[in-house]
N, C-alpha and C positions, 0 to 999 in steps of 0.2 A: 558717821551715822547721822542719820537727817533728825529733827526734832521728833516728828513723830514715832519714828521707831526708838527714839529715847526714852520716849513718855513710855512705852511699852517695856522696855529693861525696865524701867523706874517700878512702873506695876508688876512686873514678874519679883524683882527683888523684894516687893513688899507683899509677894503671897497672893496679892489680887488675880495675878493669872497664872493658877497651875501647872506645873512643867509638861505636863500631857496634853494642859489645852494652847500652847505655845504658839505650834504650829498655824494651828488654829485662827488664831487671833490675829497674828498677823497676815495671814492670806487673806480675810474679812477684811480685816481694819484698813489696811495699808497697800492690798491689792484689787481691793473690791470685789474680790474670791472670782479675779480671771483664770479658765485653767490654764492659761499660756504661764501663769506666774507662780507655779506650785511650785517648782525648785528654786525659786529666787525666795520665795517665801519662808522655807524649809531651811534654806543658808541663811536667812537673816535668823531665825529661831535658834540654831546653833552656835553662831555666834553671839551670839545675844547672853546666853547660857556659860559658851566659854570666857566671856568676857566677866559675866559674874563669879565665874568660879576663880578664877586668877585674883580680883578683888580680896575674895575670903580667905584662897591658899596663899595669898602673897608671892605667887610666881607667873611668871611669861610661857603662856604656852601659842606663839607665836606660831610654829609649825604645824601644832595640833588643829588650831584655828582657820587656817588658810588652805587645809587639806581637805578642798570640797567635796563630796561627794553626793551625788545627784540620785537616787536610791529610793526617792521619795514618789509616790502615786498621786492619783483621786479615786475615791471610790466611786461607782454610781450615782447613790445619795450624795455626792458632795464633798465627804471627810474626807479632810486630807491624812493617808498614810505616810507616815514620817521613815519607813524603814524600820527604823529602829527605834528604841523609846531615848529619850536624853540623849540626845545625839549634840556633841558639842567639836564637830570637825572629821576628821580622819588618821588612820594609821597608814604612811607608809612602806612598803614592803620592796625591796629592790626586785625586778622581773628580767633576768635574762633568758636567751632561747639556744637549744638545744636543737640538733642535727643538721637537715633533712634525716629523718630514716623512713627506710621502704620498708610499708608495712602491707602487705597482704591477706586482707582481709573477708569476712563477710562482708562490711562498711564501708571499710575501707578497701580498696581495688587496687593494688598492688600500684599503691601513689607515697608520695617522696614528703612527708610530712615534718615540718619544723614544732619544739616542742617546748611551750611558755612556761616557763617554771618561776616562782618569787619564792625567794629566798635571801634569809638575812645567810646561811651559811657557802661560804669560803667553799671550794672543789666541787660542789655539789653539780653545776652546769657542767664545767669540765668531764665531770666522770661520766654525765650524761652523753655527753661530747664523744667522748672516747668508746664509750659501749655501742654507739650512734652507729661511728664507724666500723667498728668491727661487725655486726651486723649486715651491714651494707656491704661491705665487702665476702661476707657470706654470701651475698644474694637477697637480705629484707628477713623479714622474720615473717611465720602465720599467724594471724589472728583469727580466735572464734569467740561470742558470747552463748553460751549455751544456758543461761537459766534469766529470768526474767522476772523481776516480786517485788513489792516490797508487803512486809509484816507488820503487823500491828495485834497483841494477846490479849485480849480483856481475859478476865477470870472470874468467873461467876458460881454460887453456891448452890444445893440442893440442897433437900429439906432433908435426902440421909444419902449413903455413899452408893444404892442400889438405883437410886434418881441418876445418879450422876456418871454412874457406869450405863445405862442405855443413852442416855446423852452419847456420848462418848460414841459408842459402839453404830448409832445413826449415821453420824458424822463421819464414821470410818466403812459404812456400808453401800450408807446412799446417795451416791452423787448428783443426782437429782434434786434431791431436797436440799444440799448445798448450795447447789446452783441458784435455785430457787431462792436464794435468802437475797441474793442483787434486787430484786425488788425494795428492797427497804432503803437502796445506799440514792442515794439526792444526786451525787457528784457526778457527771455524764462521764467523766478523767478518771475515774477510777472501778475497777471490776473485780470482785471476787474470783477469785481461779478455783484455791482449796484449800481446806481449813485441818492443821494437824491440831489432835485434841491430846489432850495428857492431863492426867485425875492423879490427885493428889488429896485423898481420902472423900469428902463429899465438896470437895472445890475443883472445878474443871477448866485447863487453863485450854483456851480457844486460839490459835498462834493461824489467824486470818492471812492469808499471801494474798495480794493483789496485784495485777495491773494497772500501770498510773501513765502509760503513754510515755511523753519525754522527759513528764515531771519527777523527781528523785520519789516524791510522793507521799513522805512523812508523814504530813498536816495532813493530807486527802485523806489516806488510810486509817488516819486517828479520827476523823470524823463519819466515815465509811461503818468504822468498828463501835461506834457509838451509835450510829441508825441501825445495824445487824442486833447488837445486842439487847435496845430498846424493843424491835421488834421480836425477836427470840424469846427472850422475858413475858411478853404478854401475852406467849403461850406457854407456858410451863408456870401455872400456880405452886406458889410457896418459895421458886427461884429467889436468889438476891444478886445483883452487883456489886461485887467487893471493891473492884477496880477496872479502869477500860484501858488501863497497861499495865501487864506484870512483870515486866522487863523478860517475858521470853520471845519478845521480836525477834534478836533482843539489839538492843537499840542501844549505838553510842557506847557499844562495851564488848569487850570481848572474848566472846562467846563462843563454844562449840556448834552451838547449834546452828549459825551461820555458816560455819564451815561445814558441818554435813550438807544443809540443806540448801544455804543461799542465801543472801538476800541482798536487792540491789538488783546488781546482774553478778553473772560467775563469770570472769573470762580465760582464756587459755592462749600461751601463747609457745611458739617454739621457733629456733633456729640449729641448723647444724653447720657447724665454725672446725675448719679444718686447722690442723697443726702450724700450717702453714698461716692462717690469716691471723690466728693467735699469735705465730714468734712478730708479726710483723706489727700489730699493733701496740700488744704488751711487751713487756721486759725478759729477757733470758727467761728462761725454764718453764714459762706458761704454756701449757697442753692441754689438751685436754686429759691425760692422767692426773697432772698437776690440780687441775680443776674441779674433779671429779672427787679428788683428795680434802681438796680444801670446803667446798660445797658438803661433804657426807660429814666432816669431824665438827666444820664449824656448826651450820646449819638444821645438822641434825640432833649428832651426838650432845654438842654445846646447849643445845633447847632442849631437850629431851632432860638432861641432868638439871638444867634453872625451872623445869616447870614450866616454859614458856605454852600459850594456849597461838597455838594457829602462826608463830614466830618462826618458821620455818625458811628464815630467809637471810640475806646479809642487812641490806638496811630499808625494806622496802617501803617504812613510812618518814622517812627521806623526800623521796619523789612523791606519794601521795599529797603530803603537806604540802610541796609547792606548788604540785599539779592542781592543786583544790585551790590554796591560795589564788593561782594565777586565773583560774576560769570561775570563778564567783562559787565554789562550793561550799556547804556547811561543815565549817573546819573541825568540827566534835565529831565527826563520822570517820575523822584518818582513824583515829580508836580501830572501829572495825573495820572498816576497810584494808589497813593493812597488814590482816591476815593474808599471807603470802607463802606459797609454798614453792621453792625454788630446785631443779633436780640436774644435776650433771653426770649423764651418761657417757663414759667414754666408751669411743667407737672407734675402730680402726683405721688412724691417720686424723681424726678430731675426737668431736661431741656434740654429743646431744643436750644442747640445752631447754630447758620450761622452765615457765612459770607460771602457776596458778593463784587467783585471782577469786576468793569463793564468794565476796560480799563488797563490789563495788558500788557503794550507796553515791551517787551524782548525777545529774541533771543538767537539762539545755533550757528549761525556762526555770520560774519560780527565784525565790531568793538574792543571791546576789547576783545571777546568771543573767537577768535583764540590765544591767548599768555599766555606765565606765570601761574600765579597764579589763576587767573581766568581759564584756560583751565585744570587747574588740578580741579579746581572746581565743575568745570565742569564732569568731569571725576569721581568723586566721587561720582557723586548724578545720574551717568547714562544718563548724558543731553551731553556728548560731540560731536554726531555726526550731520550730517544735510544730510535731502533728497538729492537724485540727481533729482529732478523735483521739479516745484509748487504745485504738488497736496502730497507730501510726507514731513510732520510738525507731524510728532511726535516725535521727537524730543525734539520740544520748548513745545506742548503742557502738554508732559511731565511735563517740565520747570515750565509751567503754574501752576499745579497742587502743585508740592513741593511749590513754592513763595506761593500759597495760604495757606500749609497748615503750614509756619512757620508765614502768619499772624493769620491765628487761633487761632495757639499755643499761640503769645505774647497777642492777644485780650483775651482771655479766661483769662489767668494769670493777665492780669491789670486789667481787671475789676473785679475778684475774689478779688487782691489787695485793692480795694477802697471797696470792698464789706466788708472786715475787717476791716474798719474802715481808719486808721492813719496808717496802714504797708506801702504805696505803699510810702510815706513819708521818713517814718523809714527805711526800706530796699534800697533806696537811698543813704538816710545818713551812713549806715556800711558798700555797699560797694563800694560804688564813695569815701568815705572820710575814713575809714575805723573807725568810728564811732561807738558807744553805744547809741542808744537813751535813757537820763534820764526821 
């Protein structure tokens, strides 16, 4: 580390320069705030950070330090975006890849797609691997995305509960005047679609769906649903704002109401896997009866008695987590996202497999979706660009399509697993531990 960016640890450790304004300081100080030097500037601030904090904990965080991540912007005006706040390095995550599988899609075009997955868990690829194939050996699977939103609920009060039932009852009558309320949103990225209402004595919770183009859309619609209701407000005297989220997006949770109505995208996906490609990929006695058996007791019966909301599946936030991991997504959204509902109809001579997909919240820009490893992810599976408008998301729906068809892939393969009896056990144990089952 050169002098000068000594002198700068020296000033951070003694409180002179703020961990917010880190960044900051040293792109001024030490690079003359060139924008060529905004992530060389951003990794010295990190390290700078990490090297104080090893001081005080008394430990080596040597990996943590050296694990750059480039994440970092300029704004317009200047500020540098750090990504993240106190950023002192990176987390590694092991990324293997999965298939080719042929997926047939809207998006996708009956193309042969390989499938990133990061994961610290042992069989987790493999079982991708193996549902990959059998798949493919069917013939690919279909894919469709049929719904398209994201939500954001502000909830706001009337002055009695007969205020707040014509609210209500507008918003349920008149589409036009809904529509109408786009006028108030700033962000060109984001569009009102329709607004479901629901009153809860004189407080009426507004559950806003938008159009956000490629971007997953979060932030947009949070800001969206703060220009709507600003403007909403200052037609309706004696109105209040209680809150500009009431958690019935609902957001990062899981929720029924995402499964009735969506949000993200919804996707759908199916293949039909004949007796024959089942004895040849899996172990003795897998059928589609066998399947059919194992998918109805586990997946339904088993959720249905635990109380499970929207768990209607073998392990579908498995594959979310690493699919999210691997292509830059917001990891708090596996929560709802993987709500999954999985169905094995046996047919004569196989099955009928699905899986449904009610609220895949992910994105091709925004977030962690522009950087690193993730943007080469990206780039591999054909999901790296994004509209220049709100109405141009093919892109993500793409996106949508592959994440569904690598839950397929590991649904089909676990529940084949249990369908054999003790494997799904066994093939744990040899190779998370690297094991022999006696």
């Amino acid at each position: 580390m050169d002098k000068r960016l000594e002198d700068v640890k020296k000033r951070y450790e003694a409180g002179e320069i703020k961990t917010q304004r880190l960044e900051s300081a040293i792109f001024k100080e030490i690079y003359a705030a060139d924008p060529n030097a905004v992530k060389d500037a951003c990794n010295d601030a990190a390290t700078i950070r990490c090297l104080c904090l090893e001081d005080r904990a008394g430990v080596r965080l040597d990996s943590i330090r050296n694990a750059r991540v480039d994440n970092c912007s300029l704004a317009p005006d200047g500020r540098v975006l750090s990504g993240i706040e106190s950023k002192i390095g990176g987390a590694i995550v092991p990324m293997g890849i999965a298939g080719p599988v042929r997926i047939n899609g809207q998006y996708v075009k009956n193309e042969e797609i390989h499938l990133p997955l990061a994961t610290n868990e042992a069989a987790l690829v493999a079982g991708v691997q193996r549902g990959a194939k059998a798949l493919n050996l069917a013939g690919g699977l279909k894919a469709i995305v049929h719904f398209d939103g994201m939500s954001r609920a502000p909830v706001i009060e009337a002055p009695d509960i007969a205020e707040a039932r014509k609210l209500v009852e507008r918003v349920e009558s008149d589409a036009a005047w809904v529509d109408s309320l786009n006028r108030y949103i700033k962000d060109p990225f984001v569009r009102l679609t329709h607004i479901e209402p629901y009153q809860l004595g004189a407080k009426v919770f507004l559950r806003l769906v938008c159009k956000t183009g490629d971007a997953m859309g979060m932030n947009g619609v949070t800001k969206a649903a703060a220009d709507i209701t600003r403007g909403l407000l200052s037609g309706l005297p004696g109105w209040k704002l209680v809150t500009i989220s009431s958690n019935m997006c609902a957001d990062k949770k899981a929720a029924h109401v995402n499964v009735l109505n969506g949000r993200g995208k919804s996707a759908q996906t199916e293949a039909f896997l004949s007796d024959e490609v089942l004895s040849r990929v899996f172990k003795k006695g897998v059928n589609g009866r066998s399947l059919e058996k194992i998918v109805f007791n586990k997946c339904y019966l088993g959720s249905a008695l635990s109380g499970t909301i929207g768990g209607f599946n073998v392990n579908a936030a498995n594959t979310i987590a690493a699919f999210f991991a691997a292509t830059g997504q917001d990891l708090a959204h596996v929560v709802s996202s993987s709500a999954c509902f999985v169905q094995a109809d046996a047919v004569d001579g196989g099955v009928h497999f699905t899986v449904s997909l009610p609220g895949l919240e992910l994105a091709t820009i925004g977030g962690g979706t522009l950087f690193g490893t993730a943007r080469e992810a990206l780039e591999l599976i054909g999901c790296a660009g994004f509209g220049k408008s709100v109405d141009e998301h093919e892109h993500v729906m793409r996106l949508a399509e592959i994440c569904a068809a690598a839950v397929t892939a590991l649904e089909l393969n676990t529940a084949c697993a249990q369908a054999a009896g003790y494997e799904m056990a066994d093939s744990h144990v040899k190779l998370a531990r690297g094991e022999e089952e006696k």
